[in-house]
C-alpha beads as a LAMMPS data file, in Angstrom:
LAMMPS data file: protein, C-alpha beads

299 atoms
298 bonds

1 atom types
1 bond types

-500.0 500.0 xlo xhi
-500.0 500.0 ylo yhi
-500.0 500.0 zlo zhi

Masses

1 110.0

Atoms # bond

1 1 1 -195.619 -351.229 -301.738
2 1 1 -195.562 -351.795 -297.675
3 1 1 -197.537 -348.604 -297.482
4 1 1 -200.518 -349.249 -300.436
5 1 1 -200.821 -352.806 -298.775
6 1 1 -201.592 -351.228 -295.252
7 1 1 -204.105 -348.645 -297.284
8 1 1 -205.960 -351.314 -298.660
9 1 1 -206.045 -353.302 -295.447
10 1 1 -206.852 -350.064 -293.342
11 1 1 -209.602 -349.552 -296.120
12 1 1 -211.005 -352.874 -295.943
13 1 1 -211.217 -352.639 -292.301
14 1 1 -213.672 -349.569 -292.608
15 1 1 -216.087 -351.295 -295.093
16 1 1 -215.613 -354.490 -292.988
17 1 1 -217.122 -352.703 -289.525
18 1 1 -219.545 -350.736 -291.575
19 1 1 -221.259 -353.758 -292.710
20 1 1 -220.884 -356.171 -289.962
21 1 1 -223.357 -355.424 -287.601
22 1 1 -226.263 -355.306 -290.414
23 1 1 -224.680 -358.570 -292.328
24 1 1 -225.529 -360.480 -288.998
25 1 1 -228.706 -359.264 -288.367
26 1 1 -229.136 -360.061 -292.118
27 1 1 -227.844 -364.022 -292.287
28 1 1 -230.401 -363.952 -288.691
29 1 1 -233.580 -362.971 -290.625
30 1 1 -232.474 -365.314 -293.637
31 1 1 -232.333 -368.104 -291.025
32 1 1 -236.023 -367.097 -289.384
33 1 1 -237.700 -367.323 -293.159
34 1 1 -236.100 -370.811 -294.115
35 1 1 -236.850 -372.229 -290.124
36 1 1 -240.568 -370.877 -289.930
37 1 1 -241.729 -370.001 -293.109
38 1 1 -242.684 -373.245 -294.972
39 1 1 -241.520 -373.455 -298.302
40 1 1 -244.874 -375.071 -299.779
41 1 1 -246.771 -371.848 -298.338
42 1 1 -244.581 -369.621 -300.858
43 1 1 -245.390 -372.535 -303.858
44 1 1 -249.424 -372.391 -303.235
45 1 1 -249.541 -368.749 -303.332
46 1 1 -247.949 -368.112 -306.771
47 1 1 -250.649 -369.242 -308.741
48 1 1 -250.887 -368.412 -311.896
49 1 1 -250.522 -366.068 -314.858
50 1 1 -251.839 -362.821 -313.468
51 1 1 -251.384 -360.156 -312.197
52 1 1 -252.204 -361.700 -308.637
53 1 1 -249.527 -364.347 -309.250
54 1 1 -246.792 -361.698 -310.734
55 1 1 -247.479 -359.463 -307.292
56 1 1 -247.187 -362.218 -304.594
57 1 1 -244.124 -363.904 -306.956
58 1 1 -242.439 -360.829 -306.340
59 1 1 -242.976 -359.581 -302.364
60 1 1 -242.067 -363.355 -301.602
61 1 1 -238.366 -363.369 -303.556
62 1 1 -237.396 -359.854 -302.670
63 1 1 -236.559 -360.521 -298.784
64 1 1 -235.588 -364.459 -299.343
65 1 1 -232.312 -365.338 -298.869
66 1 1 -231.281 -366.931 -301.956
67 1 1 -228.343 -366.064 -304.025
68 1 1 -227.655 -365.798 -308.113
69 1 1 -227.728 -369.816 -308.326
70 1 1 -229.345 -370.739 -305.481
71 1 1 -232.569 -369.038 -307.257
72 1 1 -231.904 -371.243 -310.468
73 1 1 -233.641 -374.549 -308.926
74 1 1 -235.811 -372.385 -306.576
75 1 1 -237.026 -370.698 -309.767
76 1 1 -237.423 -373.187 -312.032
77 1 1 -239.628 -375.475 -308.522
78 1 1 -242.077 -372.944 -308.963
79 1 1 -242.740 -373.174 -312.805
80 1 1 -242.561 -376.876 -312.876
81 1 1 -245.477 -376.599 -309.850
82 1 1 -247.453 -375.094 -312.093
83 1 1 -246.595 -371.142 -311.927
84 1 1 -246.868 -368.979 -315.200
85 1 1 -243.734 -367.687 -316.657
86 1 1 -244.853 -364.476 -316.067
87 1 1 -244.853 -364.538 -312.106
88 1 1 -241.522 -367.238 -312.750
89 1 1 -239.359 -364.192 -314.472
90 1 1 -240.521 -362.027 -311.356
91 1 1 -239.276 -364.153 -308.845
92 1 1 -236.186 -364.737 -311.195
93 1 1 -235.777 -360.988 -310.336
94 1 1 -236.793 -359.920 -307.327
95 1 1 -235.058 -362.910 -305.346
96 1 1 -231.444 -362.716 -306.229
97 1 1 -231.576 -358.646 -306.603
98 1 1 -232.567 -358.056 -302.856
99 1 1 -232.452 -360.623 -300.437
100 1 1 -232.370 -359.398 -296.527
101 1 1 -229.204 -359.312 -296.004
102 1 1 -228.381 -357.120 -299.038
103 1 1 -230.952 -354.551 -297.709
104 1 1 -229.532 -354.632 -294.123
105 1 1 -225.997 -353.979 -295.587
106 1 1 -227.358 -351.760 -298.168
107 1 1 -228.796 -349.067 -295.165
108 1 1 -225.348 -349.680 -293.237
109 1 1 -223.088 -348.702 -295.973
110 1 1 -225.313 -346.887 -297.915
111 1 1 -228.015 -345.181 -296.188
112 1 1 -231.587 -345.757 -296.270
113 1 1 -232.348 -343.629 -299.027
114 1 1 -230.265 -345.898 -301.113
115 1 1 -231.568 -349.234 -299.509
116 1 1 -235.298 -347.944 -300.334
117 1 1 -234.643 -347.066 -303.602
118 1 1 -232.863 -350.671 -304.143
119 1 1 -236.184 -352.003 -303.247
120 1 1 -238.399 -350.264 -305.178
121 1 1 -236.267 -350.370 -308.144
122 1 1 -236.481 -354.648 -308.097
123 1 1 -239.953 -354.107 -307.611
124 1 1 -240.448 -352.564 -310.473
125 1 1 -238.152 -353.947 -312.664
126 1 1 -240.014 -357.491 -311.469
127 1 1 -243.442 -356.365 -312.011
128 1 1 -242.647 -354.439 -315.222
129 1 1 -240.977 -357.554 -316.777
130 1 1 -243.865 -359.660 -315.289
131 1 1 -246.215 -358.125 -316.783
132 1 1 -244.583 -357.796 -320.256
133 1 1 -244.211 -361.890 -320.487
134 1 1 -247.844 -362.199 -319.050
135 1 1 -248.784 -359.799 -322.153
136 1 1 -246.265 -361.423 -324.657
137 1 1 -245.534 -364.914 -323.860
138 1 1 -247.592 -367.841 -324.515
139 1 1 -247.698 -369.802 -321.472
140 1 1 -247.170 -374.142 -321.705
141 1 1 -248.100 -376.902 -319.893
142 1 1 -246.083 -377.465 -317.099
143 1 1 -246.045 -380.201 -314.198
144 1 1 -248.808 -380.135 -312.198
145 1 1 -248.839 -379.762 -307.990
146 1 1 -248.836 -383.235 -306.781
147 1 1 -250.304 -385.213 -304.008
148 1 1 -252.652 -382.729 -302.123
149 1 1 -253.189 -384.578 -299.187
150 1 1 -248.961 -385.234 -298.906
151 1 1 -248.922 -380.923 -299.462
152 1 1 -251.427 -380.661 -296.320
153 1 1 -249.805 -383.086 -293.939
154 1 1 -246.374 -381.278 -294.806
155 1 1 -247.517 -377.772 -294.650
156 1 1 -249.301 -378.970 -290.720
157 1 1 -246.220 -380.535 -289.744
158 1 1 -244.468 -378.184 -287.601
159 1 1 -240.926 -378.014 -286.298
160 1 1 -240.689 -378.025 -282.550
161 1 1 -239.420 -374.691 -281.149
162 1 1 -235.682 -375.783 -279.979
163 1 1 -235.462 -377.946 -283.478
164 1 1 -236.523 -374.313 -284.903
165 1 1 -234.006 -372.436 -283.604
166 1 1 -231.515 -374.845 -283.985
167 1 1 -232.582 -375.021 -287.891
168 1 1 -232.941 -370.916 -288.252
169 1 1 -228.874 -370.690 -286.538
170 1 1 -227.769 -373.486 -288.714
171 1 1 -228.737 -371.856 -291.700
172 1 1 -228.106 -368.598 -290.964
173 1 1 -224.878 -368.717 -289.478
174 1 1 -223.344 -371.928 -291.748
175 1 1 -225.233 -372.802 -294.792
176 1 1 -225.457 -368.890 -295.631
177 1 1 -221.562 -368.077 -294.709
178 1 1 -221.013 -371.095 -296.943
179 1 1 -222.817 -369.859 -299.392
180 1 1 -222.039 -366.140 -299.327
181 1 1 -219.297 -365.657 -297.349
182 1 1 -216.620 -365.959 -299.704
183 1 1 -218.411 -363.455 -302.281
184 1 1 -218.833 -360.936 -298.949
185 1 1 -215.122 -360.881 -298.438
186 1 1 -213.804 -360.548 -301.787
187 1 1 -216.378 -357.766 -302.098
188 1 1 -214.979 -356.299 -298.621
189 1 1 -211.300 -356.402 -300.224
190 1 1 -212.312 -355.640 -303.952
191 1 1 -213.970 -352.289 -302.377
192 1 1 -210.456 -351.703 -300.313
193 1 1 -208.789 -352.095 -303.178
194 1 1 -210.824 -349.711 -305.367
195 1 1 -210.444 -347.245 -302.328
196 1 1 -207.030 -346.967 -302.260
197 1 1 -206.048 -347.358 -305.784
198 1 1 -209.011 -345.802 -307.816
199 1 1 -208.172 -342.305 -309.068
200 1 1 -211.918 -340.430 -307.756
201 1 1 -211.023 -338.000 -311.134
202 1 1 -211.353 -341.380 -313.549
203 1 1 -214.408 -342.045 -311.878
204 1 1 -215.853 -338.804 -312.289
205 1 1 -214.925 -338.523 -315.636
206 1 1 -216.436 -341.576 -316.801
207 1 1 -219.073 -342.917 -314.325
208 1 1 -219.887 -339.355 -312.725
209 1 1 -222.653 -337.758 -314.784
210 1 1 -225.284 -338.689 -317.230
211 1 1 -227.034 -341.974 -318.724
212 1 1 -223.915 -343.416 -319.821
213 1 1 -222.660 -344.215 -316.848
214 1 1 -225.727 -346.785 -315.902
215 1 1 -225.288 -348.462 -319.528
216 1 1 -221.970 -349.325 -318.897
217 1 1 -222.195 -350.625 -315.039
218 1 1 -225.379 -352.568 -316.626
219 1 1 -222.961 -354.240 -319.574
220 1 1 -220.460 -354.844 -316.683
221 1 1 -223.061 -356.931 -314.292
222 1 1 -225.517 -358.407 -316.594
223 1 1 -223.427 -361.604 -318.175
224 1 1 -221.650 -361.826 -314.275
225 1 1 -222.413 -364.139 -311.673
226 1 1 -222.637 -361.700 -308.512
227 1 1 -223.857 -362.022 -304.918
228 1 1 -226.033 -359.163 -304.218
229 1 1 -224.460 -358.906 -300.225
230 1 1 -221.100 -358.588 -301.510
231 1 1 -221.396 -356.057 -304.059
232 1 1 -222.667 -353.745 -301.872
233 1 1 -219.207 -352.935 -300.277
234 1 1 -217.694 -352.701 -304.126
235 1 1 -220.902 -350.418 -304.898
236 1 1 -220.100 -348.007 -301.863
237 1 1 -216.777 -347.584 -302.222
238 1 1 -217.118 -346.584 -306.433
239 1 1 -219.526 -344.200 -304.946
240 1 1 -217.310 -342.723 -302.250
241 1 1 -214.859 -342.286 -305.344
242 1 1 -217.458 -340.031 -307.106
243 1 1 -219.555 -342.740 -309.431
244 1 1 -223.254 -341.667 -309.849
245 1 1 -225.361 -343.562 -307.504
246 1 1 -228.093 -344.300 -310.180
247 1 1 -224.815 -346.314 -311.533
248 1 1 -224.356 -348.632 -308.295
249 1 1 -227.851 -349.085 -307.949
250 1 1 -228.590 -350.289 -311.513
251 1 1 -225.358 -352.678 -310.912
252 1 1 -227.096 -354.205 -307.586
253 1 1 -230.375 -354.985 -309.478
254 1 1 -228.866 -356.401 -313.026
255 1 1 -225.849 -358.235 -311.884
256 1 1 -227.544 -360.773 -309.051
257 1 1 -230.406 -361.066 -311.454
258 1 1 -228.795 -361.811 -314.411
259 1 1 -225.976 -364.143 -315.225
260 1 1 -224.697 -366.653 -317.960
261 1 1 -226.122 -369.356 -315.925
262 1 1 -229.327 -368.082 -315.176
263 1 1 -230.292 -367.165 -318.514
264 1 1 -229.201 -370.517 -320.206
265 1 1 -231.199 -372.322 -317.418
266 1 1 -234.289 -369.504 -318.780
267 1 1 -233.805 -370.560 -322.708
268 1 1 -233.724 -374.397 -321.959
269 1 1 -236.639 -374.630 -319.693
270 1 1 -238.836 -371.992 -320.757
271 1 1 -237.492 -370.900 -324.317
272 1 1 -235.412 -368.327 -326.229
273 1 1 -237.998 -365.644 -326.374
274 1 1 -238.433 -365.930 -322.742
275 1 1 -235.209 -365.222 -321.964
276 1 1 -234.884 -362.333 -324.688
277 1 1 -237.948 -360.567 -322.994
278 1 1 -236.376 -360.967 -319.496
279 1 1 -232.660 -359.683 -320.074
280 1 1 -233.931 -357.405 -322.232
281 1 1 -236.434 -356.057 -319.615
282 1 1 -233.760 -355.961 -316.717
283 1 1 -231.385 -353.872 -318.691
284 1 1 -234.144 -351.498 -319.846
285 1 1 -236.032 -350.924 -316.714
286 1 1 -233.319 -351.041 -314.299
287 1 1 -232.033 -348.032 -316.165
288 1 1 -235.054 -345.990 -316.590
289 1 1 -236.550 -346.191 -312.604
290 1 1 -232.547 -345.833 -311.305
291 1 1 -232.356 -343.035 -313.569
292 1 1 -235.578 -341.273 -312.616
293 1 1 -234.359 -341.684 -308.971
294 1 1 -230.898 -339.871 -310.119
295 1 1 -233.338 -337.479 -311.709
296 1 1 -235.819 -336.946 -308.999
297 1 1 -233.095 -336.143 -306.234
298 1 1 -233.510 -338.579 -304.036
299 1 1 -229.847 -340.091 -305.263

Bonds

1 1 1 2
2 1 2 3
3 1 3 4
4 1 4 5
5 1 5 6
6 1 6 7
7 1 7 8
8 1 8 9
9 1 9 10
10 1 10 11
11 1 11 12
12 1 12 13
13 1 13 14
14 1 14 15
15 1 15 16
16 1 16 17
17 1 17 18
18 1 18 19
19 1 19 20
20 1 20 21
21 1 21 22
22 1 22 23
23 1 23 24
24 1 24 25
25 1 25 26
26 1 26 27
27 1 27 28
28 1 28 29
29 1 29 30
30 1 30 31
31 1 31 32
32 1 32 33
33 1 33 34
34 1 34 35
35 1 35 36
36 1 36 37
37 1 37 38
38 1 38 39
39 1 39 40
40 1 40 41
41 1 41 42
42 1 42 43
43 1 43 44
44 1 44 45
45 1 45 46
46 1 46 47
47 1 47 48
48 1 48 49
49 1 49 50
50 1 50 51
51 1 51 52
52 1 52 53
53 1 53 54
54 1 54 55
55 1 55 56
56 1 56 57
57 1 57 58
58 1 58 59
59 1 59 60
60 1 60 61
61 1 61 62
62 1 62 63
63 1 63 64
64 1 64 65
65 1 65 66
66 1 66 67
67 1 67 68
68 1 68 69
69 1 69 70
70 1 70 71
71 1 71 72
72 1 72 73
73 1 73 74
74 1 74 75
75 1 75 76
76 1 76 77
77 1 77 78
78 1 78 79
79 1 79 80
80 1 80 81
81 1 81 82
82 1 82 83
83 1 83 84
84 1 84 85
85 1 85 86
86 1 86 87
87 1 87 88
88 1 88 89
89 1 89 90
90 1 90 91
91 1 91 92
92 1 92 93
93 1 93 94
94 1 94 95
95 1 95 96
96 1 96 97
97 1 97 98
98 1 98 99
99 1 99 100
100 1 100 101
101 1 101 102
102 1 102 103
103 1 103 104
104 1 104 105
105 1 105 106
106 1 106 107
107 1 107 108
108 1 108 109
109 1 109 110
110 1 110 111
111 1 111 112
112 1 112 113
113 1 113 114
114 1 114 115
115 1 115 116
116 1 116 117
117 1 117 118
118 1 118 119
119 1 119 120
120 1 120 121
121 1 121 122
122 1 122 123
123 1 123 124
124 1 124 125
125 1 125 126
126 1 126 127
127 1 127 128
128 1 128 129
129 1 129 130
130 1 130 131
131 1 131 132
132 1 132 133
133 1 133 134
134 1 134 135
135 1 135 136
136 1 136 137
137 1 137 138
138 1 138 139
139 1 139 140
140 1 140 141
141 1 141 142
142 1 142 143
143 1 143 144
144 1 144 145
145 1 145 146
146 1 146 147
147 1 147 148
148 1 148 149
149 1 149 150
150 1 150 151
151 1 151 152
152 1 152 153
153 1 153 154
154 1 154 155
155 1 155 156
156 1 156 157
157 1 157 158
158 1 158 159
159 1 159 160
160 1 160 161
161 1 161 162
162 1 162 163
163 1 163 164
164 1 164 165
165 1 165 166
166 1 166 167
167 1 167 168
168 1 168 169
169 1 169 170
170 1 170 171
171 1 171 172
172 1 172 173
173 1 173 174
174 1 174 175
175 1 175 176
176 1 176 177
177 1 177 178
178 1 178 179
179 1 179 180
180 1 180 181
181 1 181 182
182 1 182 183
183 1 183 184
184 1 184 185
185 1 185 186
186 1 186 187
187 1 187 188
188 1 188 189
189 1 189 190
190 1 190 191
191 1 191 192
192 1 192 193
193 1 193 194
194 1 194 195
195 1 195 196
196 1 196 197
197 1 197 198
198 1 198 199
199 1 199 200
200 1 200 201
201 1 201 202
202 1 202 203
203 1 203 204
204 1 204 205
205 1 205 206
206 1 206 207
207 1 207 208
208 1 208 209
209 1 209 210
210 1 210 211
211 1 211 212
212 1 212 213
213 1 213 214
214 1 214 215
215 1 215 216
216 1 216 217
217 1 217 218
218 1 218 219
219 1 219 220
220 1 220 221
221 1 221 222
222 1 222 223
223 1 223 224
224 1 224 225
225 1 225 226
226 1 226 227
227 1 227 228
228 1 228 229
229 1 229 230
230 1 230 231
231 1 231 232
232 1 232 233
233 1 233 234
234 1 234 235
235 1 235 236
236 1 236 237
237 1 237 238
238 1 238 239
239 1 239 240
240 1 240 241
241 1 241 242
242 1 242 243
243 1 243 244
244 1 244 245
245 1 245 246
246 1 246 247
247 1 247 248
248 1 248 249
249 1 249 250
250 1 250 251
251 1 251 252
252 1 252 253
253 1 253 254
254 1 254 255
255 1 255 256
256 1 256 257
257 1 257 258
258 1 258 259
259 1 259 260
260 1 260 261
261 1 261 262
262 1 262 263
263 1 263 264
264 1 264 265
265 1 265 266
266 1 266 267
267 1 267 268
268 1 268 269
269 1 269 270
270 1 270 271
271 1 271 272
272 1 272 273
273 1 273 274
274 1 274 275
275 1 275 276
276 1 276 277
277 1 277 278
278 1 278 279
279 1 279 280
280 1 280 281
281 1 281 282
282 1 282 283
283 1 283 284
284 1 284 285
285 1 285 286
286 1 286 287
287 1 287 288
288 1 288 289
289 1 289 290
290 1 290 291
291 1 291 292
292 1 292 293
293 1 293 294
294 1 294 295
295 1 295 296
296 1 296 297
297 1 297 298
298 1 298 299
C-alpha cells in the first residue's frame, strides 16, 4: 500500500513539473486579456447573426480565460446585448474548450501537434455549430445595447499602468487559482492515479483503436462539469497508457463545453431546440474533425 502511495505521488510529481512552467505563463496571459482588453470591445464586435458575428464570436472565446461556468453569464451578456444565437452557441464553445492556459499546458504535456490540433478542432466544432443555428434557428428579440454614450466613456476610460498590472497579477495569480486551481490539482492527482494503477492493456483494448473509443470519452465528458486546464494532465496520462489521442482530444473539446449546467442555462434562455442543435453538434463534430486528425496522421 506504502509503495502504490509513493507511485502515485512520484507520478503526480512528473505531470506536476511538466505543466508548471506553461500553467504560469498561462494564468499570466489570462491576467493581460482581463487587465487590458476591455470587455465592451469583445461585446461591440459580435454583432449579429452572420457569418461575420459567428467568426469574431469564436477567435475572441478560444484564448479567454473563462472556465465551464464562468462562460454561463459571460455567454448569456452577449445574447442579452443583442448577439444572435448563432455567434452565442460559438462562443458557448470555443471559450470554455480552449482558454490560454489549456493551450500552454496542452504543448507542455502534450506537444504542439496536439495543442494545434485542440485548436483547430474548437474552431471548427464552433463555426460548424454556428453556422448550423444561423441556418436552423429562428433568431428573437433580445435586449438591446444600452446607453451609447455610457459604452464610449467606459470603453475611453483607461486603467493607469501600475493599477494595470496590479489588476492583470490579481487576476491571474488569485481570482484564476481560485477559480481553477482546485480542478488543476485533482487533475494532477487523478492523472497520478491513472498512471500507476491503470492497466495500459485495458486501455488498449478498449480506448486504443477505432471510432468507438471517441464515442465513449464523448458520453463520459459531455453531461460533466470539467475545467479544460485540468483535464489536460488526466488526458496525457490515458494517453501515455495507450488511449487513442483522437479520444483525449474529443474529451478536451466536449467536456468544458458541455455540461448539465450549461445546457439547462441554453434551454431556458434561448429554447429547447437550441440546445438540441448545440449538444448535438458538439458530439457530432468533435468526433468527425478529431477523427480525421487520427486519420490523417498527425495524431
Amino acid at each position: 500500500m506504502v509503495d502504490l502511495i509513493i507511485d502515485i505521488l512520484l507520478w503526480t510529481w512528473k505531470f506536476t513539473k511538466e505543466a508548471a512552467p506553461w500553467l504560469l505563463l498561462g494564468l499570466l496571459f489570462a491576467g493581460l486579456l482581463k487587465a487590458f482588453v476591455p470587455s465592451e470591445i469583445v461585446l461591440r464586435y459580435l454583432g449579429k447573426g452572420n457569418l461575420r458575428s459567428i467568426l469574431m464570436a469564436t477567435l475572441v472565446g478560444i484564448p479567454l480565460p473563462l472556465c465551464s461556468c464562468g462562460v454561463i453569464p459571460t455567454g448569456l451578456g452577449l445574447y442579452k446585448s443583442g448577439a444572435s444565437k448563432a455567434s452565442t452557441l460559438a462562443f458557448f464553445i470555443a471559450t470554455p474548450a480552449t482558454t490560454i492556459t489549456t493551450i500552454l499546458i496542452a504543448v507542455g504535456m502534450l506537444g504542439w501537434k496536439f495543442a494545434l490540433a485542440e485548436v483547430l478542432t474548437c474552431f471548427g466544432v464552433a463555426i460548424a455549430t454556428g453556422l448550423l443555428a444561423w441556418i436552423l434557428l429562428k433568431e428573437s428579440e433580445t435586449a438591446k445595447p444600452t446607453g451609447g454614450k455610457h459604452n464610449a466613456n467606459t470603453l475611453t476610460k483607461k486603467l493607469r499602468l501600475g493599477e494595470g498590472i496590479k489588476a492583470m497579477l490579481h487576476y491571474g495569480f488569485v481570482d484564476m487559482v481560485d477559480d481553477i486551481g482546485l480542478y488543476v490539482l485533482i487533475g494532477l492527482l487523478g492523472a497520478g492515479i491513472i498512471a500507476a494503477l491503470a492497466p495500459p492493456d485495458l486501455i488498449q483494448q478498449y480506448l486504443g483503436r477505432g471510432l468507438l473509443p471517441l464515442v465513449i470519452m464523448v458520453l463520459i465528458g459531455a453531461p460533466m462539469y470539467i475545467c479544460s486546464t485540468g483535464s489536460v494532465p488526466f488526458v496525457a496520462a490515458l494517453i501515455e497508457k495507450g488511449m487513442n489521442p483522437s479520444a483525449g482530444l474529443v474529451f478536451l473539446i466536449v467536456g468544458p463545453a458541455t455540461n448539465l449546467s450549461t445546457i439547462l442555462v441554453i434551454a431556458k434562455s434561448m429554447g429547447r431546440e437550441t440546445a438540441a442543435l448545440y449538444v448535438s453538434s458538439m458530439i457530432v463534430f468533435s468526433i468527425l474533425i478529431a477523427y480525421s486528425f487520427g486519420l490523417g496522421g498527425w495524431l
